[in-house]
N, C-alpha and C positions, 0 to 999 in steps of 0.2 A: 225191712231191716234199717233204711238211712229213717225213716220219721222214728225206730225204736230208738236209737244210738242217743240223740240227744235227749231223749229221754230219762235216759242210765246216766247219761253223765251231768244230766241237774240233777237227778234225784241222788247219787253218789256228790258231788260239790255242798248240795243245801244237807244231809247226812252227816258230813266229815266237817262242814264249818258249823254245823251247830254241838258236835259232839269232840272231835277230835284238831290237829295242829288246820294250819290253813297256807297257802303257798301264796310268798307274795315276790315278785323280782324275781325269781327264778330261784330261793329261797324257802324251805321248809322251816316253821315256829308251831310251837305247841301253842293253842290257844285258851288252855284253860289253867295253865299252871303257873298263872301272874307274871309278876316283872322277876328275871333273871338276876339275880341278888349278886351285887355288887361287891367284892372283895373289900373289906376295911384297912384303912391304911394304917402301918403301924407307926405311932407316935415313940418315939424314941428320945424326948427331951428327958424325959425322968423314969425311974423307974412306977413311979405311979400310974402314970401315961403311957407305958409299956404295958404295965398290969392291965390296963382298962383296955387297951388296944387287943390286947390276949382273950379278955374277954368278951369282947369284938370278934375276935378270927373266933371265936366257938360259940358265938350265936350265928356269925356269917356260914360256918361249914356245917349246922344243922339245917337251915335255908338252901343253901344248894344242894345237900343231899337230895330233902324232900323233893324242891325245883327238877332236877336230874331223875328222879325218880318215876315224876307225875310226864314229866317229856317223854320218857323209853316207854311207859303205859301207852300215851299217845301215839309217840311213832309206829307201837306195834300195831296199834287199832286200824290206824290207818293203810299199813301194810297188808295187815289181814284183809280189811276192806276191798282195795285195789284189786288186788289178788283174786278177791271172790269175787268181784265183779267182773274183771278179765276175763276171767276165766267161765262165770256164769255167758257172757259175752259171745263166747269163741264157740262153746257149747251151742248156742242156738244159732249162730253162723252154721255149725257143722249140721246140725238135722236143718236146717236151711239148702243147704249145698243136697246133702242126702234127699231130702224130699222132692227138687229138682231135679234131678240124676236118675231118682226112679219112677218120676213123671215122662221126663221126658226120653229114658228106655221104654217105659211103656208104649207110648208113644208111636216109636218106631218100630217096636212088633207090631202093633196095630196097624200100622201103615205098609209095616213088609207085608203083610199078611192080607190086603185090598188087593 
């Protein structure tokens, strides 16, 4: 079980950073859904420069839709991931534990019974 563990946890690490977000500082980022689109500042000198700025704020909130959308695809990958390997984890711990337990009940029939 200790030489499988780090085994699961680079092959889940190299997994999750070449497909889904990746942790850095103690921080989760989606790693494929580019740079985080920056809000446009509105120009309020004229109404020209308003209009242009307007049409700014409606290329910028099609950008972050997408952005926001391609992150929750991510974070779920990565959740589901987690999750399945926990828990694939915890599963082999337990017929681990199991297989121990009716080794060594056996065992001890064997040995009541000399």
């Amino acid at each position: 079980m200790k030489q499988s563990f780090p085994i699961l946890i680079f092959l889940l690490l190299a997994h999750t950073s070449s497909n889904a977000g990746t942790l850095m500082n103690g921080a989760w980022f989606p790693s494929g859904c580019g740079e985080k689109p920056e809000p446009p500042i509105i120009d309020s000198t004229s109404t020209d420069n308003f209009n242009r700025s307007v049409d700014a704020i409606n290329e910028w909130q099609d950008r972050a839709l997408e952005y926001n959308s391609c992150l929750i695809k991510e974070a779920n990958a990565d959740s589901a991931l987690i999750t399945k390997t926990a828990n694939d984890v915890q599963s082999k711990f337990q017929k681990e534990i199991d297989r121990v337990v009716t080794e060594a009940d056996k065992v001890r029939v064997d040995l009541d019974n000399k």
